[in-house]
N, C-alpha and C positions, 0 to 999 in steps of 0.2 A: 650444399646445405648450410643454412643459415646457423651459427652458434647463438644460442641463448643473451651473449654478450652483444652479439652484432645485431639481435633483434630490440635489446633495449635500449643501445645506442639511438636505432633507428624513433623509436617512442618518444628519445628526448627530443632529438632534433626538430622533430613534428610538436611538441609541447602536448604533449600526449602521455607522460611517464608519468605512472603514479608511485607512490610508497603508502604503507602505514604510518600512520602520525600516533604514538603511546598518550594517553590520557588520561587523567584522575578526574572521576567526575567530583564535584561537592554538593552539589544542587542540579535540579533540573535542567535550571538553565546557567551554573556557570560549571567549570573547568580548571584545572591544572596543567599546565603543558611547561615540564626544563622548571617547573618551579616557579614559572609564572601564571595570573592567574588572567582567565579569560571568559566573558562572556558569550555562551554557545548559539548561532544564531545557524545551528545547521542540523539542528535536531528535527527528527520527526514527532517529538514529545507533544504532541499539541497539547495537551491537557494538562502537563504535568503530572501525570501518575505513577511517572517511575519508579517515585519514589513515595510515593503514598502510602501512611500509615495502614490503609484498611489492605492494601494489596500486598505488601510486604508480610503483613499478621497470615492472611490468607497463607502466604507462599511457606511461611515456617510451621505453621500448622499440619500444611499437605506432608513438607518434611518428616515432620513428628511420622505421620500415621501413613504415611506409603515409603518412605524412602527417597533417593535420590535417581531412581530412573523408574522407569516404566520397565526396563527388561527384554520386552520382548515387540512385534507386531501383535497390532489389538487381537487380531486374527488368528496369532498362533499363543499365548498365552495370556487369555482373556483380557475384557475391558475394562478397564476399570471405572467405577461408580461415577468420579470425574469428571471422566470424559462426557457419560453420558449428560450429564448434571449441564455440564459447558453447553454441549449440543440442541438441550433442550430447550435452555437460555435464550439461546443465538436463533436457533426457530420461533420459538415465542416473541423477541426482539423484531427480526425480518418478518412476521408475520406470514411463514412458510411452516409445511407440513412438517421436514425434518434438516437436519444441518449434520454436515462433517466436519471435523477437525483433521490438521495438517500441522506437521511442525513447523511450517513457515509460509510465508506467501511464493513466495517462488514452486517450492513442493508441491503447491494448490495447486496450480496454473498446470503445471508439468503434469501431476496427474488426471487434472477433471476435462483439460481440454483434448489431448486424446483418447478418453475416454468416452467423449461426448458424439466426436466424427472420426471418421476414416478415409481412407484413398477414394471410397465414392462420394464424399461429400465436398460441401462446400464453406469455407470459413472467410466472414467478411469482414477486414480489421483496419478499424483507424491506426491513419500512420504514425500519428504519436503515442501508440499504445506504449506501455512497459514491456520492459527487453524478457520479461515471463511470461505474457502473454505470444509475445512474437517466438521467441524461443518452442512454447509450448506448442503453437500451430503451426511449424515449421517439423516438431516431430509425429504428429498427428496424420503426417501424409494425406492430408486433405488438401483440395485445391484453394489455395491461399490467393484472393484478392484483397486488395487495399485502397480505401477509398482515403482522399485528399483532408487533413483533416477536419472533422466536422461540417463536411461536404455533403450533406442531403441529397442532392442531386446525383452526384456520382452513386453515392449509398444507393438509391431507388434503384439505379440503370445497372450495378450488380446484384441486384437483388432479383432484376430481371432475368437475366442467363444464368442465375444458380443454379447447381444440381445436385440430386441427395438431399440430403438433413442438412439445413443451410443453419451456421450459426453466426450471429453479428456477436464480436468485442467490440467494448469501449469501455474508456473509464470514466465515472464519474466528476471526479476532481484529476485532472491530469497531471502527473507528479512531477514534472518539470517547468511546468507554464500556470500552473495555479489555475488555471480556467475552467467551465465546465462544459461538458455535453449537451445537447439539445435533445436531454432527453423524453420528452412526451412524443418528438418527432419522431423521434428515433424507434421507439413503440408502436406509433402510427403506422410508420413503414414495413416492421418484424411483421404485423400481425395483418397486414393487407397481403404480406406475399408468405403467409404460413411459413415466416423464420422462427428460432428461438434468438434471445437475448442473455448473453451474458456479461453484466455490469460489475466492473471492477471498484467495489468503492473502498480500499483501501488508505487513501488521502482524505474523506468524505464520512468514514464513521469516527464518532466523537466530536466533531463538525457541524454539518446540517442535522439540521432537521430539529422539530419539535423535541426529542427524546436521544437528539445524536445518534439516527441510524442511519445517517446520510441523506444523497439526493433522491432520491427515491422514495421516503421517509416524509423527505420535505415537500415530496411535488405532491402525495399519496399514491404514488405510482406499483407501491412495492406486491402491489396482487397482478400488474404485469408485468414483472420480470422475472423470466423464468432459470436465470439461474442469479445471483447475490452472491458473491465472492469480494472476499477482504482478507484482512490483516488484524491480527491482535496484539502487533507488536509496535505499532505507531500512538493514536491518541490512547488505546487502551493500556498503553505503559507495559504490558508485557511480551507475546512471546508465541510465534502459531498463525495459521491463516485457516480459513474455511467457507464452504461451501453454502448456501441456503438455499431448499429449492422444496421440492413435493418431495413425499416420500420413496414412490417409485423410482426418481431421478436418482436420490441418495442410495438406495438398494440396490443399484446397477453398480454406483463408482466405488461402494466398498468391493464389491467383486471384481473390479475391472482395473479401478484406479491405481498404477502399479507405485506410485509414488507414497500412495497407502501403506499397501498390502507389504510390499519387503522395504518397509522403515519400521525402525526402531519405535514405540509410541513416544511424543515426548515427555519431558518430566512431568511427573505428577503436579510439583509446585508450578509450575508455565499454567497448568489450565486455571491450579487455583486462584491463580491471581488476574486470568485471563474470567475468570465467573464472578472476581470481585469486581471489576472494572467494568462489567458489564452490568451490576447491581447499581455502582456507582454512577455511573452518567444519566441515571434513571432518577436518580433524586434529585432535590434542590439545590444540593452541592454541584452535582453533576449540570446543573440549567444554570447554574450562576458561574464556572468555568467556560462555560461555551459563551456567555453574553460577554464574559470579561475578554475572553480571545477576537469575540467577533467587533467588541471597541478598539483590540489592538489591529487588527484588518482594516478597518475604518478609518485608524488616526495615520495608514500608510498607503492609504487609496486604495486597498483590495479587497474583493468580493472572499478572500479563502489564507488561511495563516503559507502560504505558499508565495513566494513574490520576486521572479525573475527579474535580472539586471542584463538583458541582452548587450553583450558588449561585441562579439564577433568574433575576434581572433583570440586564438589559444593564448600569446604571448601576453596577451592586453589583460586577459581576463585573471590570467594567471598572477600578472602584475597589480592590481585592483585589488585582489586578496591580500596577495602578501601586506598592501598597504594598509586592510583593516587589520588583520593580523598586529603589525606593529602598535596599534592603538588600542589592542587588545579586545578585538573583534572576531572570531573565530565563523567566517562564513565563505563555503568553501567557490571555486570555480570549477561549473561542471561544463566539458568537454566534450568533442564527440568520441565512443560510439553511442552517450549517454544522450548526446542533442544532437542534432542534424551539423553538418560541417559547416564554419562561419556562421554559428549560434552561439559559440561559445557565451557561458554568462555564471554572473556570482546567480545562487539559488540561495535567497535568505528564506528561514522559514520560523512562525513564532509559535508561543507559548503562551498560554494563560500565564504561565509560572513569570513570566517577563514583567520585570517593573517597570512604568511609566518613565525614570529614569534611566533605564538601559536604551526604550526603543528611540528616548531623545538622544541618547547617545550613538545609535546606530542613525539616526535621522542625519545629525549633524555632521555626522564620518562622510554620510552618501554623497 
């Protein structure tokens, strides 16, 4: 049997070993690190709302008048106001009958996709989905196909042999590659062979769309997709993932969803400032953050604040960082089991908050 030692020996030698790096943030987008200071260019912050006045007001408030946790499961010592307040939000936003909240996006995944099939179904999932979706339909005991990514074709010809309640993942904005789904296709195909849909647009809200509810949002897709699943811990600055779909769908996963049911609810302050950030990307403020993000996508040739540097090998990609690093660039090198093997690549990603002088200075680093 392998000692703990001998297995992260073996981690380095492959360029594989991670650590924690300690960090003081100062701003959205810079940093502290040993007392030097660093521009962040690996945040999921799209929006800058971290640190935003009305969401921060929100979260001290919650404090004031609930306290510092939730206590208990919604379930076992009631809901509070909140939550529903958030939920009703994020339905009304998705333009769905009701929505769950979850204390993180992983938590989502794990509860609603077993919840959704079982050992007689069938679950149909792009290969570059996120390791919580794949995680999630690996405990779901359903039969687990995977089409090639953004493969149509493959997609149709399992959609052919399905059995059971066939469910298609994908993600909208794909969090490693910045690119997006074919998604009206991909609709076309759920609904010719009586599958459901469920779109991950966690890298996508705050993002697309008219109103930043994603792709979905921006195709006008979102009365076909039957299940909406994200994150309100990326452009919305704070904290929680959840669910949007009909109400019946939502009435099953509070019962079922165990990722629900025996969790703690989270903080009271998480949703507050998860229903202000959600008020916010609705206003002008909100449409003049996403035009200024979507200039900085533009001035670096990409369709999405996401922007892959495929370099290959671990050593290479690893060494590429440390060099922005030294320049005081903080954009990390992601590895596999995060990317396929010999994908290794920097994964820069931007921020409204980014000044036109940072992204030159990240331009001129590249």
């Amino acid at each position: 049997m392998k000692t703990p030692s001998e297995e992260l020996s073996h981690l380095s030698d492959q360029g594989l070993l991670r650590a924690l790096r300690k960090i003081t943030p100062t701003s959205p987008t810079k940093l502290e690190i040993d007392g030097r200071d660093f521009v962040n260019f690996s945040s999921n912050d799209y929006l800058g709302l971290s640190k935003h006045p009305a969401l921060i007001e929100a979260a001290q408030k919650a404090l004031l008048d609930f306290g510092t946790g939730s206590t208990a499961s919604r379930l076992v010592c009631g809901s509070l106001s909140l939550f529903h307040e958030l939920e009703e939000s994020l339905a009304l936003s998705k333009k769905t009958e009701a929505a769950l909240t979850f204390a993180n996006g992983y938590a989502t995944a794990m509860g609603v996709i077993p919840a959704l099939v079982g050992k007689d179904d069938t679950i149909i999932l792009d290969k570059l989905a996120h390791a919580c979706l794949i995680d999630a339909a690996r405990l779901s005991e359903a039969t687990l196909r995977v089409f090639p990514h953004n493969d149509l074709n493959k997609l149709e010809k399992l959609l052919n042999s399905s059995k059971g309640r066939t469910l298609v993942i994908t993600e909208s904005v794909f969090s490693m590659d910045g690119d997006l789904c074919p998604l009206a296709e991909i609709i076309a195909l759920k609904e010719k062979h009586g599958a459901l849909l469920l779109l991950d647009e966690a890298h996508a809200v705050g993002v697309l769309g008219p109103n930043g509810q994603g792709l979905a949002e921006e195709l006008g897709l979102q009365d076909q997709v039957d299940f909406q699943m994200g994150t309100l811990g990326k452009a919305l600055g704070s904290a929680g993932g959840y669910l949007a779909a009909s109400r019946s769908w939502i009435d099953l996963l509070i019962n079922k969803a165990r990722s629900f049911i025996y969790s703690t609810a989270p903080p009271p302050a998480q949703a507050a400032a998860s229903l202000a950030a959600l008020e916010l990307i609705n206003t002008q403020e909100g449409h003049d953050l996403r035009a200024r993000l979507q200039n900085h996508c533009q001035s670096l040739n990409s369709r999405t604040p996401i922007i892959p540097k495929i370099i290959g090998e671990n050593d290479q990609a690893l060494a590429a960082s440390r060099d922005l690093y030294d320049q005081g660039l903080l954009v990390p090198a992601i590895r596999y089991p995060t990317v396929p093997r010999g994908s290794a690549r920097l994964r820069i990603t931007l921020s409204a908050a980014h000044t036109d002088q940072q992204l030159r200075a990240l331009q001129e680093a590249l």
